[in-house]
N, C-alpha and C positions, 0 to 999 in steps of 0.2 A: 688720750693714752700716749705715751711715748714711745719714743723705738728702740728702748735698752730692754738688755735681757736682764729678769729678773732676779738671776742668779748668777750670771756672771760678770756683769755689768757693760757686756758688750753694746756698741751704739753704732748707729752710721758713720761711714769713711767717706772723705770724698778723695776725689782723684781726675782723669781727663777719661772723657773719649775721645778716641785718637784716630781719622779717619784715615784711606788712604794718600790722600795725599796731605799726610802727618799734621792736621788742621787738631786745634786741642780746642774742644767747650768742657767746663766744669760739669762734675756729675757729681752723683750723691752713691755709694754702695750700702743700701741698706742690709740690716743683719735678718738672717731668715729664721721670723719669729712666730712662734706658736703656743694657742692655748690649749691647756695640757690639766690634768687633774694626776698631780702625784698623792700616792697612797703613803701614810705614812705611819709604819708598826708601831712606832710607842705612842700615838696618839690616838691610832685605829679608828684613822677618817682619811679621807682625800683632802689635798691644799689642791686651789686653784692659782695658778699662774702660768704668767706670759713669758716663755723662755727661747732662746734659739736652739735650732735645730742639733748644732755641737753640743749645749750644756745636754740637752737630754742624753744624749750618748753619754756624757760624761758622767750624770746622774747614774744609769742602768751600768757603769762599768764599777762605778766603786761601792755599787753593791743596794742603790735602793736614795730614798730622799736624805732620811736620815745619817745619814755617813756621807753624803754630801756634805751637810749644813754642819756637821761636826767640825769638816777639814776646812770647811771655808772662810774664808775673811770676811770681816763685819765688813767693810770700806765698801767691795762689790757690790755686796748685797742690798735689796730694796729694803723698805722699809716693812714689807708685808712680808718678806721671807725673813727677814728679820725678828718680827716678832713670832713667825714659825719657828723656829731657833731657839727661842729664849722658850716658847711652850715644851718642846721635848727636849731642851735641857733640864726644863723643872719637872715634868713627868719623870725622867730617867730617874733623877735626883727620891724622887719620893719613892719609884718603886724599888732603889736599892735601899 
């Protein structure tokens, strides 16, 4: 399993620890990732995925899964939120 978020496409950083007396060893900051079962209204089931801690915030602020995966970029996106995307695009599509 990898360590990007499945919707945002966030991954590990690296960077130094820096001791006191300003000694630098490489380090890794990884993203703080969890699994999450989003509900999603026009498909009226849960998706499973692996997201960080930010996207979920960002999910519940614009209002739910689907209006995430509306405004989002294909490029982020995995391939599994990706083909969630393209399903309630084409649900939407048939119920109007």
């Amino acid at each position: 399993m990898s360590r990007r978020c499945e919707l945002t496409g966030k991954g590990p950083m690296s960077g130094n620890n820096v001791s006191h007396a300003n000694n630098k060893t490489k380090r890794r900051f990884l993203p703080n990732l969890n699994d999450v079962t989003l509900q999603s209204e026009t498909l009226g089931r849960g998706v499973k995925l692996r997201i960080s801690a930010a996207a979920l915030r960002t999910v519940d602020h614009r209002g739910g899964l689907d209006a995430f995966l509306a405004k989002a970029k294909d490029e982020e996106l995995s391939t599994n939120a990706l083909k969630v995307k393209k399903e309630i695009v084409k649900a939407q599509a048939a119920n109007a």
